[in-house]
N, C-alpha and C positions, 0 to 999 in steps of 0.2 A: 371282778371290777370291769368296768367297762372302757373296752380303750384308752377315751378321753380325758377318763379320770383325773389325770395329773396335767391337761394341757387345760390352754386357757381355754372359755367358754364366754363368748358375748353375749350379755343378757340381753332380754327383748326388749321391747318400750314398755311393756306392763312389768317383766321382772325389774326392770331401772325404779319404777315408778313405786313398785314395793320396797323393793332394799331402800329409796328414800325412806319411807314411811317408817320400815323398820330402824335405819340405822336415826333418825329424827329421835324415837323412842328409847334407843340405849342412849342417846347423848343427855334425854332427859333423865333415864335413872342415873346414870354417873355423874351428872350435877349432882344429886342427890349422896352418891355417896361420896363425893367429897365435899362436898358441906357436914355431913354426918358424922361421919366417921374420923378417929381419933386419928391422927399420924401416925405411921409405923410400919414394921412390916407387915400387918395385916391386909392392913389399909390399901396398901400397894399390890398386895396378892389379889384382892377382890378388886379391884380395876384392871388388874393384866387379866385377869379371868374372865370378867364382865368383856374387856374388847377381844377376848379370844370368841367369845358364845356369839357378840357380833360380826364376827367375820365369819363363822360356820353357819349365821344365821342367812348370810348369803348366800352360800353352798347349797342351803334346803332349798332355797329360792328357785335356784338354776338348773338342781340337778337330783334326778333321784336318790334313793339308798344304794343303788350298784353305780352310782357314777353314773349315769345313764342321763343323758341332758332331759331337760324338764322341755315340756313344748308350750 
């Protein structure tokens, strides 16, 4: 892994400008699955799960597969 792996990393104006786009897009499927979807534990697991895929969906954004910052 690469050094910075685990420290923070300031995205660019075009990385900000996608993680809009992308995190725009899981807020629109998670409308969706909670409108959808019955109450229960399920329900709750596919939304921590959904906002975890969004948060790592940042991670791709900024930063290679070895950690390695994206340019």
């Amino acid at each position: 892994m690469h050094a910075s792996t685990f420290e923070y990393l300031k995205p660019t104006d075009e990385q900000i400008e996608r993680m809009a786009r992308v995190r725009a897009a899981a807020k629109a499927f998670c409308d969706v699955l909670e409108a959808e979807l019955p109450d229960g534990p399920d329900k709750t697991s596919t939304i921590r799960n959904h906002r975890s895929n969004a948060m790592w969906a940042n991670v791709a954004i900024t930063r290679q597969p070895d950690g390695t910052p994206r340019s």
